[in-house]
FILUMMAR-932421 format. One record per residue: x, y, z of N, C-alpha, C, O in turn; residue number from 1. Coordinates in nm, 4 decimals, padded with zeros to 6 digits. Atoms other than C-alpha are relative to their C-alpha. Layout:
N
[[X; Y; Z]; [X; Y; Z]; [X; Y; Z]; [X; Y; Z]; NUM]
...
This chain:
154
[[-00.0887; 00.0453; 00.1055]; [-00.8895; -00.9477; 01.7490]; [00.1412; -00.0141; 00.0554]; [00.1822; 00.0732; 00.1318]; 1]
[[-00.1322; 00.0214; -00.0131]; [-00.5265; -01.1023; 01.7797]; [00.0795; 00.1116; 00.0010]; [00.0237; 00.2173; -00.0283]; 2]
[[-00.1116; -00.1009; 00.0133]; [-00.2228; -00.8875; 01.7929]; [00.0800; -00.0533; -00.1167]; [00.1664; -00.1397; -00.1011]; 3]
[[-00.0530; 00.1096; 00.0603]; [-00.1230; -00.9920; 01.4866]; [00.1175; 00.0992; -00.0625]; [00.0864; 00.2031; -00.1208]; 4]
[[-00.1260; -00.0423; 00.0553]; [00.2742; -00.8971; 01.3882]; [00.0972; -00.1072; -00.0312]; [00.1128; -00.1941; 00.0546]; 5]
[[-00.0962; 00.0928; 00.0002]; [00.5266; -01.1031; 01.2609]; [00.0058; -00.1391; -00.0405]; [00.0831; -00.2280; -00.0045]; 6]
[[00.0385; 00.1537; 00.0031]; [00.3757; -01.3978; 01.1175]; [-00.0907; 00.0583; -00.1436]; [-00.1076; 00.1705; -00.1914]; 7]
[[00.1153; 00.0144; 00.1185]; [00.1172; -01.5102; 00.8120]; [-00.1440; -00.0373; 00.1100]; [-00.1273; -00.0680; 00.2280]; 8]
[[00.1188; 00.0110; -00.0429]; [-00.2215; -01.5529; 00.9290]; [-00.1003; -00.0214; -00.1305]; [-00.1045; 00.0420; -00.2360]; 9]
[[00.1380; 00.0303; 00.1107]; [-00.5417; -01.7209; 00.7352]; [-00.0854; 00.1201; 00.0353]; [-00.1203; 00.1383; 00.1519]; 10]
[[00.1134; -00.0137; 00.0011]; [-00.7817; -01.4888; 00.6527]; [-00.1023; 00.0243; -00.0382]; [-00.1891; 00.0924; 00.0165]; 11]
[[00.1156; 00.0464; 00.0194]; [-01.0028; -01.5811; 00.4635]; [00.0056; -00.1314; -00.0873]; [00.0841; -00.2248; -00.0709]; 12]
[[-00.0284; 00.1467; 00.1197]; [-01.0681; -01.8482; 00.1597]; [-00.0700; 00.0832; -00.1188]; [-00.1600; 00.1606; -00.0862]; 13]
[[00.0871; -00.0071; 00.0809]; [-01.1857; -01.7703; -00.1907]; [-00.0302; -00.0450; -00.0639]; [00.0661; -00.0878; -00.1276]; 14]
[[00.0866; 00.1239; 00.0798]; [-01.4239; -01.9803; -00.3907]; [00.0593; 00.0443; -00.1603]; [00.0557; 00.1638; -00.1898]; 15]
[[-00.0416; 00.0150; 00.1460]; [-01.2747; -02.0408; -00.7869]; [-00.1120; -00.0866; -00.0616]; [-00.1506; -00.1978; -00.0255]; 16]
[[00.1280; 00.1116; 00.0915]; [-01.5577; -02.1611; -01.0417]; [00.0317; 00.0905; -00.1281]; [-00.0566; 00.1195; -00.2089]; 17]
[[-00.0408; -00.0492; 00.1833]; [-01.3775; -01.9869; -01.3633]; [00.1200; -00.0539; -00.0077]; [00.1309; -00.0740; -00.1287]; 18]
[[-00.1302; 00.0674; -00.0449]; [-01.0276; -02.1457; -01.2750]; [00.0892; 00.1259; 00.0264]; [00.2099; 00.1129; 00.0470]; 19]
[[-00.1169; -00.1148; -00.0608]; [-00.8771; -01.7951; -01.1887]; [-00.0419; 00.0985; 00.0878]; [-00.1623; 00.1165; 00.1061]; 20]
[[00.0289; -00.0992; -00.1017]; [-00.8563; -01.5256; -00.9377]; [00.0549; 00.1164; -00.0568]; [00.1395; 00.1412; -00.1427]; 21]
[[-00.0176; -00.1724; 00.0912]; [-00.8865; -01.1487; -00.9825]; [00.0155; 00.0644; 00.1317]; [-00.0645; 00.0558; 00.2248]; 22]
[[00.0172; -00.0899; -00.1006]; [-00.7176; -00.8938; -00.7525]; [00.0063; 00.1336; 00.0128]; [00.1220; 00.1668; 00.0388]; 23]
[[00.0007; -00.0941; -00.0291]; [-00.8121; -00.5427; -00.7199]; [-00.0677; 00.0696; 00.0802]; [-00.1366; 00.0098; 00.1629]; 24]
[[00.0322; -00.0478; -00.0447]; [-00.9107; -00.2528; -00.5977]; [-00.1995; 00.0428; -00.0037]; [-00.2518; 00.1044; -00.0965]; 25]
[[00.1427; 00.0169; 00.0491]; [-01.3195; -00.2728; -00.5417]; [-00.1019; 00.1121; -00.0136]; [-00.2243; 00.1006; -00.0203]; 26]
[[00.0437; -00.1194; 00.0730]; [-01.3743; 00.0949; -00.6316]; [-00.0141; 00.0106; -00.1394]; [-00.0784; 00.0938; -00.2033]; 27]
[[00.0139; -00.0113; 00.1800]; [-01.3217; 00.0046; -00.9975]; [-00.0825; -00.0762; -00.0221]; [-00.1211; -00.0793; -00.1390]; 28]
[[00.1106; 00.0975; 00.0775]; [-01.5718; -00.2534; -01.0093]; [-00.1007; 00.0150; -00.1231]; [-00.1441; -00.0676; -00.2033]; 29]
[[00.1617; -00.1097; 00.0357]; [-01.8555; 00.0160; -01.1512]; [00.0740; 00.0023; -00.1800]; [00.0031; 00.0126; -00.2801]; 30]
[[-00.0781; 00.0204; 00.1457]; [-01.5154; -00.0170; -01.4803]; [-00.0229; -00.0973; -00.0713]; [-00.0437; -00.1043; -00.1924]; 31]
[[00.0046; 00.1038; 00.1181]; [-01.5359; -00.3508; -01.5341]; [-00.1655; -00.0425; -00.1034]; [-00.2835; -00.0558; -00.0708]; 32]
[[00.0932; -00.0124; 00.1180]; [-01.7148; -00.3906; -01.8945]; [-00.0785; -00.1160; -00.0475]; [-00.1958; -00.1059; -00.0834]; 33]
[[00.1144; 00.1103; -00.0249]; [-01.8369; -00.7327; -01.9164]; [00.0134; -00.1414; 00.0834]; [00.1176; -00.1559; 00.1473]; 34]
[[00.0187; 00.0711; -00.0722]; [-01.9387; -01.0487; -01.7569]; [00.0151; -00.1218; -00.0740]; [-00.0287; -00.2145; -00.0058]; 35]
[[00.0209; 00.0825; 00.0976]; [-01.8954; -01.2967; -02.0534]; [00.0899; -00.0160; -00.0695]; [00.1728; 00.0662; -00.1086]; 36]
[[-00.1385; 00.0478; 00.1114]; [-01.6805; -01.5149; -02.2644]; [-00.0152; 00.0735; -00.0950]; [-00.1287; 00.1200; -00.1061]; 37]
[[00.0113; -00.0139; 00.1508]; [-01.6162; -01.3922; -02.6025]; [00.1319; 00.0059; -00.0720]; [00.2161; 00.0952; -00.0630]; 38]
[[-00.0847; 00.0474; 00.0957]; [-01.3944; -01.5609; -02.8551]; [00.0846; 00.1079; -00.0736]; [00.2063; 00.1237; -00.0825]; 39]
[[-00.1041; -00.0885; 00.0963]; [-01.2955; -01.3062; -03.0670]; [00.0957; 00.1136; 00.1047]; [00.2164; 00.1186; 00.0809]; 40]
[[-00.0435; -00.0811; -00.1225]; [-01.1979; -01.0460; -02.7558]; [00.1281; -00.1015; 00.0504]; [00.2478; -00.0728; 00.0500]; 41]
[[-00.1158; 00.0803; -00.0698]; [-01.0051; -01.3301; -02.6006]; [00.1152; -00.0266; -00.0317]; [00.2184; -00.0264; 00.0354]; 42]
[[-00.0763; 00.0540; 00.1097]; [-00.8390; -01.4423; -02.8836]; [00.1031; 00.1544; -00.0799]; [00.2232; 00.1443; -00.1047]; 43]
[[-00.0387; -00.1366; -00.0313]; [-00.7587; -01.0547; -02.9525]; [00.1200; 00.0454; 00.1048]; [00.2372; 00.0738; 00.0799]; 44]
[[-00.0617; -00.0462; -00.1558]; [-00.6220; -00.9651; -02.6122]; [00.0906; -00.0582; 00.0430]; [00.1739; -00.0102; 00.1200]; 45]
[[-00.1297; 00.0746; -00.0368]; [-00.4038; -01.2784; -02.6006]; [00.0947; 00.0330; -00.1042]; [00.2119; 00.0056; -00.0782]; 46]
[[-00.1086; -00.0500; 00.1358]; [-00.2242; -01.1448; -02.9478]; [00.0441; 00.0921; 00.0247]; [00.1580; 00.1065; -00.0197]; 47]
[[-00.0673; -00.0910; -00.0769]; [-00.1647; -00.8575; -02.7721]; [00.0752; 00.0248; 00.0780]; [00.1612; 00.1129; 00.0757]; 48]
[[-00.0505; -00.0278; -00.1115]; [-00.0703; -00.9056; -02.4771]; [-00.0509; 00.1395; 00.1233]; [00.0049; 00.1772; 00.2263]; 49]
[[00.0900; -00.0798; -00.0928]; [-00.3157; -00.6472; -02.3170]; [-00.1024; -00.0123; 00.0134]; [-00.1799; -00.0463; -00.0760]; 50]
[[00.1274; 00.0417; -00.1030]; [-00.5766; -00.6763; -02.0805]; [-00.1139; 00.0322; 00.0140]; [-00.1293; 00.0013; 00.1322]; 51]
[[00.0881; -00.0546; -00.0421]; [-00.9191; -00.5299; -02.0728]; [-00.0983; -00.0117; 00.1630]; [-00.1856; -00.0973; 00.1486]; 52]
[[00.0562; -00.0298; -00.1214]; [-01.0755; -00.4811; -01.7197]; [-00.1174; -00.0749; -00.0572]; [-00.2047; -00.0149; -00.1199]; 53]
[[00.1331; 00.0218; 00.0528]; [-01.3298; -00.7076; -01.8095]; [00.0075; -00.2020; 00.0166]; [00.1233; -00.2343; 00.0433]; 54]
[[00.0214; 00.0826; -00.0176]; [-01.4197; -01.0911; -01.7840]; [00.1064; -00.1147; -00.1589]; [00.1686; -00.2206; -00.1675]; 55]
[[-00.0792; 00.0493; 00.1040]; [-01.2768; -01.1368; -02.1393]; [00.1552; 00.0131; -00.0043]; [00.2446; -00.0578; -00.0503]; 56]
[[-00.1668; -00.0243; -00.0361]; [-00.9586; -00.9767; -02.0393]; [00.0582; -00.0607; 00.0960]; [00.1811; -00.0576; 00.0906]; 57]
[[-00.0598; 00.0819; -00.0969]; [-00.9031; -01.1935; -01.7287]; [-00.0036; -00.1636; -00.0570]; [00.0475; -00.2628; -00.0050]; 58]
[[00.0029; 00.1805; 00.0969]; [-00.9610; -01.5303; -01.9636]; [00.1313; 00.0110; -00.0685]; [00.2249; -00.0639; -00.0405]; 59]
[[-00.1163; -00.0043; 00.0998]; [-00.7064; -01.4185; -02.2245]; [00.1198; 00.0519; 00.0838]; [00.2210; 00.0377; 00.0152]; 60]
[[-00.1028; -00.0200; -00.0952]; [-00.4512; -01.2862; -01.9116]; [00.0354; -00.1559; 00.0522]; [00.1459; -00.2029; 00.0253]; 61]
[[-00.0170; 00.1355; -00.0290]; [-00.4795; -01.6416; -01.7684]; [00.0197; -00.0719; -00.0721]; [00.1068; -00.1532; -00.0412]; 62]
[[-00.0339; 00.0939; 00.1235]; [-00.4942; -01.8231; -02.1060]; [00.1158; 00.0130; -00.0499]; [00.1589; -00.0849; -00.1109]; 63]
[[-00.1012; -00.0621; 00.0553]; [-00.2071; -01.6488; -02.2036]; [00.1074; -00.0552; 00.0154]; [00.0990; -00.1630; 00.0743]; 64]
[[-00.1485; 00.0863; -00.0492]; [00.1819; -01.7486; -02.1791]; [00.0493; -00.0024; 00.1575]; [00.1447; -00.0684; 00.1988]; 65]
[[-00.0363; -00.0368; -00.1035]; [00.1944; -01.6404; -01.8497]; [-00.0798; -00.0338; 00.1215]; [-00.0516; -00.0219; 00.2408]; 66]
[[00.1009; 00.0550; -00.0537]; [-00.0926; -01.7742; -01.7345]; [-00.0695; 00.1276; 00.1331]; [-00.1417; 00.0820; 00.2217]; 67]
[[00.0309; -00.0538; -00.0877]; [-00.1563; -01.4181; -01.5167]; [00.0222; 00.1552; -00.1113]; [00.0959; 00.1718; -00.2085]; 68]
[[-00.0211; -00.1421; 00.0527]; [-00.1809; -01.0567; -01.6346]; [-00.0522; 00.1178; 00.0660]; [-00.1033; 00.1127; 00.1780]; 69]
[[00.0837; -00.1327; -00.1101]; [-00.3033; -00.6887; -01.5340]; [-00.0887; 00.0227; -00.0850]; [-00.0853; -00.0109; -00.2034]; 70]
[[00.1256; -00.0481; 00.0695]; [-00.6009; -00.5605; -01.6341]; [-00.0277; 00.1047; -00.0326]; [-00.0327; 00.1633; 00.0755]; 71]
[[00.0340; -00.1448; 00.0314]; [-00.6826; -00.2499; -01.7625]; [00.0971; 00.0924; 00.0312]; [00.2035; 00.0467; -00.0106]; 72]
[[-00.0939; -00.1107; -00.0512]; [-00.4748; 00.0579; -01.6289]; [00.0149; -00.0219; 00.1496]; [-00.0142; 00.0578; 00.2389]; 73]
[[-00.0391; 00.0023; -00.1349]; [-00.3535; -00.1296; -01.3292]; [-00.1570; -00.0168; 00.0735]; [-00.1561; 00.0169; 00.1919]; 74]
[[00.1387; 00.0236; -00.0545]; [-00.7613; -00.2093; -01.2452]; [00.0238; -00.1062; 00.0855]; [-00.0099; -00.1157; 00.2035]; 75]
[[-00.0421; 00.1613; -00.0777]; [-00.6438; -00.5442; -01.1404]; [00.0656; -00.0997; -00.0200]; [00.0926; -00.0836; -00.1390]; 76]
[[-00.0499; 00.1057; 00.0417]; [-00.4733; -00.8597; -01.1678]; [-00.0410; -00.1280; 00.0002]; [-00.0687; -00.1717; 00.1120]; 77]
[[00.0402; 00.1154; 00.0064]; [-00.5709; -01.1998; -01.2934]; [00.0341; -00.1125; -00.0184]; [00.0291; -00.1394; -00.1384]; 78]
[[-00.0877; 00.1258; 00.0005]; [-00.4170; -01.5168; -01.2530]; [-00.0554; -00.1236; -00.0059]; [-00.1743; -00.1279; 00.0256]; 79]
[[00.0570; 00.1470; 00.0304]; [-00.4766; -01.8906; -01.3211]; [-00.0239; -00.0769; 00.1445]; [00.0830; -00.0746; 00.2054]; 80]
[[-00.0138; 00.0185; -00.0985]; [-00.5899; -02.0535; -01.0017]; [00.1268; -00.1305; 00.0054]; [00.1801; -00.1368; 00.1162]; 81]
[[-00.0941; 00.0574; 00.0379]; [-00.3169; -02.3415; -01.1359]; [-00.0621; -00.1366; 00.0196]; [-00.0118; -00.2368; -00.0313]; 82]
[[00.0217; 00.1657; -00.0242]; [-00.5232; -02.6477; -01.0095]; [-00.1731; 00.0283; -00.0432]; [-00.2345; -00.0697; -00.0855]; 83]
[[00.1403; 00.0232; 00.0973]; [-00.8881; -02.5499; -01.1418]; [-00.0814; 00.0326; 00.1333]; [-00.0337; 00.0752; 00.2385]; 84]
[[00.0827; -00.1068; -00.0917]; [-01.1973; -02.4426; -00.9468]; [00.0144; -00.0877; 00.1327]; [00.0591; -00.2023; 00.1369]; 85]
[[-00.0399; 00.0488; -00.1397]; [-01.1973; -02.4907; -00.5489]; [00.0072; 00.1021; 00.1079]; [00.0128; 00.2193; 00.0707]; 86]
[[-00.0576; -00.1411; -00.0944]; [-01.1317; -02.2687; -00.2397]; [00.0719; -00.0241; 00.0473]; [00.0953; -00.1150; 00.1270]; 87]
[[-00.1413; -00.0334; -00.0488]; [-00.8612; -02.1755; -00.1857]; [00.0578; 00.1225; 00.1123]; [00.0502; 00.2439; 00.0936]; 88]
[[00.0031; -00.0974; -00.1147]; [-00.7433; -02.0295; 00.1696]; [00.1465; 00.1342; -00.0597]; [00.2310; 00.1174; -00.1475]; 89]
[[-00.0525; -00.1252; 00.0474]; [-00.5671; -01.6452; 00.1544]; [00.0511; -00.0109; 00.1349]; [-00.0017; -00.0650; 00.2321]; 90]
[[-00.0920; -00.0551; -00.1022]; [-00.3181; -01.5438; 00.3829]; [00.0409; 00.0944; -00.0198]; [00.0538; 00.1259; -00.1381]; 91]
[[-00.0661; -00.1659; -00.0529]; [-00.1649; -01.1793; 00.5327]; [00.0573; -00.0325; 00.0429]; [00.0506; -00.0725; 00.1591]; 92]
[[-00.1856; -00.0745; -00.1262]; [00.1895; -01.1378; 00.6116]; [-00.0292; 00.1097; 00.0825]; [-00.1018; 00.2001; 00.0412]; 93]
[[00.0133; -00.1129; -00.0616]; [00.2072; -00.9134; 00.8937]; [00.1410; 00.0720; 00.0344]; [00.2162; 00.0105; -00.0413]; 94]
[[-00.0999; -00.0365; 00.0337]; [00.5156; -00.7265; 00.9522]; [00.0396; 00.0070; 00.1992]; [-00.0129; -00.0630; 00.2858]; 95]
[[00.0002; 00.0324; -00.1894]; [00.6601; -00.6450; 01.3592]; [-00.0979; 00.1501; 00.0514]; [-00.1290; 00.1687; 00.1690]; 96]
[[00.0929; -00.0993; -00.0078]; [00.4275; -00.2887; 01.2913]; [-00.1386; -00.0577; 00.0197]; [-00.2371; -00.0065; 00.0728]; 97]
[[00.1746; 00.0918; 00.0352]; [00.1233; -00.5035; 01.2454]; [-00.0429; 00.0208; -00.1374]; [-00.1530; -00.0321; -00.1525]; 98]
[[00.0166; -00.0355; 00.1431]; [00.0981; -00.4019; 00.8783]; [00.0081; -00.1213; -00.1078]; [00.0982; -00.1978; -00.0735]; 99]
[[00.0243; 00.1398; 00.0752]; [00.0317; -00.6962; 00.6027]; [00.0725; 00.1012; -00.1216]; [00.0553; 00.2074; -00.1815]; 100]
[[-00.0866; -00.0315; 00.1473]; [00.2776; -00.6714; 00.3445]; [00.0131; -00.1265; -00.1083]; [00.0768; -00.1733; -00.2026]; 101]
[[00.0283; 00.1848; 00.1187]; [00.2056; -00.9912; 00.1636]; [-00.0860; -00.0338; -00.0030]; [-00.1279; -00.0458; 00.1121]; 102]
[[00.1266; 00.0485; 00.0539]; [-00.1080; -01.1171; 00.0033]; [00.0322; -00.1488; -00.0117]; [00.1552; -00.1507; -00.0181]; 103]
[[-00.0545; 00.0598; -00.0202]; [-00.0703; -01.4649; 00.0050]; [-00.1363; -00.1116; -00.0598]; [-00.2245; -00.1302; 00.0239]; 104]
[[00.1157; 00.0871; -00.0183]; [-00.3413; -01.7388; -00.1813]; [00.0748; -00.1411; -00.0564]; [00.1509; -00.1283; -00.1523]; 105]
[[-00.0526; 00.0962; -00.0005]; [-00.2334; -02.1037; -00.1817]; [-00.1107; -00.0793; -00.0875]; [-00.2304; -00.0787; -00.0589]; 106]
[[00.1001; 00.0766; 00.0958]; [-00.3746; -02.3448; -00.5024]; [00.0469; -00.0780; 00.0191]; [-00.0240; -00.1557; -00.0449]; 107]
[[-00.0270; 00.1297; 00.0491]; [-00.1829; -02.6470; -00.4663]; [-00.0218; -00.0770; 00.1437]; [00.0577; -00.1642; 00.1788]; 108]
[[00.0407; 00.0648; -00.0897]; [-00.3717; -02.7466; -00.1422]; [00.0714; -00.0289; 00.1179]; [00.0255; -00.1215; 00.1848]; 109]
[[-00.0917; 00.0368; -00.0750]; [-00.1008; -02.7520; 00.0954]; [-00.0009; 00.0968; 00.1105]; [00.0792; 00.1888; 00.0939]; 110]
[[00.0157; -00.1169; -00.0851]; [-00.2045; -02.5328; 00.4278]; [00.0732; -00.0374; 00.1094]; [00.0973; -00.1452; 00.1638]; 111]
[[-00.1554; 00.0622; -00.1390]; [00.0696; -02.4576; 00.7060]; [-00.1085; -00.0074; 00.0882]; [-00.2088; 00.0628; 00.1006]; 112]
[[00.0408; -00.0142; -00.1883]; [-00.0257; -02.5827; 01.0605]; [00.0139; 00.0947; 00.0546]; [-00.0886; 00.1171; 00.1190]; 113]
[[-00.0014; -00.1028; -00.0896]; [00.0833; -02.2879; 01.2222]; [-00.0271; 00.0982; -00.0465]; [00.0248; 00.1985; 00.0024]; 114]
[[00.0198; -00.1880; 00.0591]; [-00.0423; -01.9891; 01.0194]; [-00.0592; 00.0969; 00.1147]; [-00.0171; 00.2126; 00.1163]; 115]
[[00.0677; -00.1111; -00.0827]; [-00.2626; -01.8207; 01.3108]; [00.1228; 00.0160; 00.1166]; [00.1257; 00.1040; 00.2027]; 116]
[[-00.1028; -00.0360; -00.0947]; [00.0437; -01.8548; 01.5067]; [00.1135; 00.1484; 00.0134]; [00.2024; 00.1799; -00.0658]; 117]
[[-00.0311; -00.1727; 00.0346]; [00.1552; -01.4774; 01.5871]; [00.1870; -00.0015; 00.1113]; [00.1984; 00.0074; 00.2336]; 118]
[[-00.1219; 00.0645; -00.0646]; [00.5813; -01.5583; 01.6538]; [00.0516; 00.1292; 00.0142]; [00.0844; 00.1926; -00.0861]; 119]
[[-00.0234; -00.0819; -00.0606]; [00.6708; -01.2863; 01.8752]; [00.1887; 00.0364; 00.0178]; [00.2402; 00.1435; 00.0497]; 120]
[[-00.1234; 00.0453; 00.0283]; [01.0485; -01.4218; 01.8321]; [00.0621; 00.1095; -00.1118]; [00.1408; 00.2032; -00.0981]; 121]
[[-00.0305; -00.0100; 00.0860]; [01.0737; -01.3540; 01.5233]; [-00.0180; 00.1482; -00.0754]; [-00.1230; 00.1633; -00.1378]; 122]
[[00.0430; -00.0729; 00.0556]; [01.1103; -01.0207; 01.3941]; [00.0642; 00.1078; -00.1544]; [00.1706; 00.0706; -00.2039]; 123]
[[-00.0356; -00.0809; 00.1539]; [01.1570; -00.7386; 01.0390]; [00.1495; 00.1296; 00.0933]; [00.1339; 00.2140; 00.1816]; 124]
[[-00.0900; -00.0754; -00.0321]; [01.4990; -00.5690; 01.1038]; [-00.0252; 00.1915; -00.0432]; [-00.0346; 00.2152; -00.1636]; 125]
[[00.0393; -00.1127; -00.0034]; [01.4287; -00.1894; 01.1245]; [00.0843; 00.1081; -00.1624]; [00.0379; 00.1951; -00.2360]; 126]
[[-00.0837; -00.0383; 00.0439]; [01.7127; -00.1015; 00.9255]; [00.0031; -00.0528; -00.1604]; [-00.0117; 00.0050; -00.2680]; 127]
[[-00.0193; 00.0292; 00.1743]; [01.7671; -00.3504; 00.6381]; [-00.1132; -00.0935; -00.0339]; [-00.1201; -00.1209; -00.1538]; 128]
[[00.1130; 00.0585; 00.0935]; [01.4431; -00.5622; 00.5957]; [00.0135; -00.1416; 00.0863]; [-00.0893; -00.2028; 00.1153]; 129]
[[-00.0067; 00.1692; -00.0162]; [01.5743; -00.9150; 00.7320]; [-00.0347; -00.0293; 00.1374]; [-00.0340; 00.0431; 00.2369]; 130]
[[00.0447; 00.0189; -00.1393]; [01.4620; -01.0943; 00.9916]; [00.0622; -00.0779; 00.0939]; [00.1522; -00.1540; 00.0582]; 131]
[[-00.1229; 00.0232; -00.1011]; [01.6117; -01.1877; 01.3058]; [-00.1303; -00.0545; 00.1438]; [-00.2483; -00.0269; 00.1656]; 132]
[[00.0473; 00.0365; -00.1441]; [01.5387; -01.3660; 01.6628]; [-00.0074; 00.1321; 00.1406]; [00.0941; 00.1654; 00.2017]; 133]
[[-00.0551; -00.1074; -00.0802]; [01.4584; -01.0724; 01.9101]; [00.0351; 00.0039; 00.1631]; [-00.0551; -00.0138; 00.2450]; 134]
[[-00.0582; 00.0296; -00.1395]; [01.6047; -01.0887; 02.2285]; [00.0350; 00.1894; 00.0959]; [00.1233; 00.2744; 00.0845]; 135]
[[-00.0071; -00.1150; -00.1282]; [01.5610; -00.7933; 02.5111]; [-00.0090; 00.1418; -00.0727]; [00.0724; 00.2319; -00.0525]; 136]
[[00.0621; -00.0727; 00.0594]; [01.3425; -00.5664; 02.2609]; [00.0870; 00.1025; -00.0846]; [00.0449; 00.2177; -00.0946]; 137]
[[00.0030; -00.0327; 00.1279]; [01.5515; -00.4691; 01.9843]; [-00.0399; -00.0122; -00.0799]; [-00.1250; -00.1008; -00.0877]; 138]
[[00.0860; -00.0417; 00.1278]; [01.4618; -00.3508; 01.6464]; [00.0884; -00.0261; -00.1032]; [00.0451; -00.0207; -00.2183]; 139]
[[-00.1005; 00.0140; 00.1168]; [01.7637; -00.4174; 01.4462]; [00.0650; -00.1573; 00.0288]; [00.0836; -00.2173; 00.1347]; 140]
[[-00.1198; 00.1659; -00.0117]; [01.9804; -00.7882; 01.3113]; [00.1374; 00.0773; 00.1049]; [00.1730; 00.1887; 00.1432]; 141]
[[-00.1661; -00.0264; -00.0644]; [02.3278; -00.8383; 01.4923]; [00.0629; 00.0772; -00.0837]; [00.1375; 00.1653; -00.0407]; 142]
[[-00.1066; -00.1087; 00.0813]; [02.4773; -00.6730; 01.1863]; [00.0186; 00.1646; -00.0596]; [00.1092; 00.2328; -00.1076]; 143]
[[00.0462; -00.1284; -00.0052]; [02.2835; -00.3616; 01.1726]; [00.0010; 00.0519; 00.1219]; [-00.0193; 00.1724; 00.1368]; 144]
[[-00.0308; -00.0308; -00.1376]; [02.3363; -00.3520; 01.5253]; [00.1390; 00.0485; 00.0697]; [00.1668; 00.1210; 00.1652]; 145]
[[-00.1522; -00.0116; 00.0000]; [02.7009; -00.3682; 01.4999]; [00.0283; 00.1491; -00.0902]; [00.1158; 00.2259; -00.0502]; 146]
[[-00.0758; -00.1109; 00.0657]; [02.7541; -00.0880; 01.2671]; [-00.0714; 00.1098; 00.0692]; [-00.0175; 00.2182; 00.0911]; 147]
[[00.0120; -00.1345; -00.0475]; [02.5249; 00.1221; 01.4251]; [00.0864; 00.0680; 00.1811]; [00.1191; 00.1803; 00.2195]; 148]
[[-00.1165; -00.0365; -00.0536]; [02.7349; 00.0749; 01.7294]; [00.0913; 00.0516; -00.0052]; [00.1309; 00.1239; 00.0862]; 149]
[[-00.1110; -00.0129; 00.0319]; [03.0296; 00.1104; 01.5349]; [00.0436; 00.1754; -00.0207]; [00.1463; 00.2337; 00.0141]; 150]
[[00.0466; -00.1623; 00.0009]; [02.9065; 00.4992; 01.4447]; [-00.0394; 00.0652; 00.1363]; [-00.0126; 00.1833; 00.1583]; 151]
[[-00.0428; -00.0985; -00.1474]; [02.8497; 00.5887; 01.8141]; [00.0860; -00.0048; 00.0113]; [00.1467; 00.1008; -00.0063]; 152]
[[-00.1669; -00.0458; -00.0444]; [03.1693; 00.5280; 01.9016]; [00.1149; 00.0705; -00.0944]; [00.2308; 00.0836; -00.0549]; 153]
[[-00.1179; -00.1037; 00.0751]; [03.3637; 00.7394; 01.6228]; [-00.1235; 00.1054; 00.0564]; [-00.1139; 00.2269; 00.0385]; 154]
């Protein structure tokens, strides 16, 4: 496997045939309660504005004003795929740790050329978050670099 830091990377795709995507954790699966439309539930849940962990609760989260909602107690989240069923490729931010801090699924068909490209350049400032060109293996921007200079020398 790649060294992958510092970049997005494809990896994988997921198939849409309800027009939305659901993301959680797949220990709760054994929660969710059913597998099936139902009108009155839907119609329910969107007057609410709360979600049931459940097939009816990810219709009326997507149907909804917001077109996305959570599900249950934080079970999961369900969103409109925005262009209707299809697969749609997923991407991981990776960070300059190697750590994926961004989930990443693209509906309006538009995939970068360079996603597997792992830009060694380019890296997460240690200090404040932003990212910077790295030159002769620092960890910090010029301006987090500067002040921490600025504190050795007092």
């Amino acid at each position: 496997m790649a060294d992958r830091k510092n970049g997005k990377w494809l990896v994988g795709r997921v198939g849409v045939d309800a027009g939305m995507v659901m993301v959680g954790d797949p220990c709760y699966l054994d929660k969710f309660t059913d597998h099936e439309w139902n009108d009155e539930k839907v119609e329910a849940q969107k007057a609410k504005g709360k979600y049931e962990y459940s097939y009816s609760g990810a219709c009326a989260a997507t149907l909804g004003e917001n077109s996305a909602g959570e599900l249950g107690r934080a079970d999961a989240v369900a969103v409109s795929s925005g262009y209707g069923d299809g697969v749609y490729p997923v991407y991981a931010h990776y960070n300059h740790e190697g750590r994926i801090v961004k989930m990443e699924v693209v509906f309006n068909g538009e995939d970068d050329e360079d996603v597997e490209e792992d830009d060694d350049s380019e890296i997460e400032c240690e200090d404040c978050g932003g990212s910077f060109e790295q030159i002769h293996g620092e960890q910090k921007c010029e301006s987090c670099q500067e002040e921490a200079d600025e504190k050795e020398e007092d």
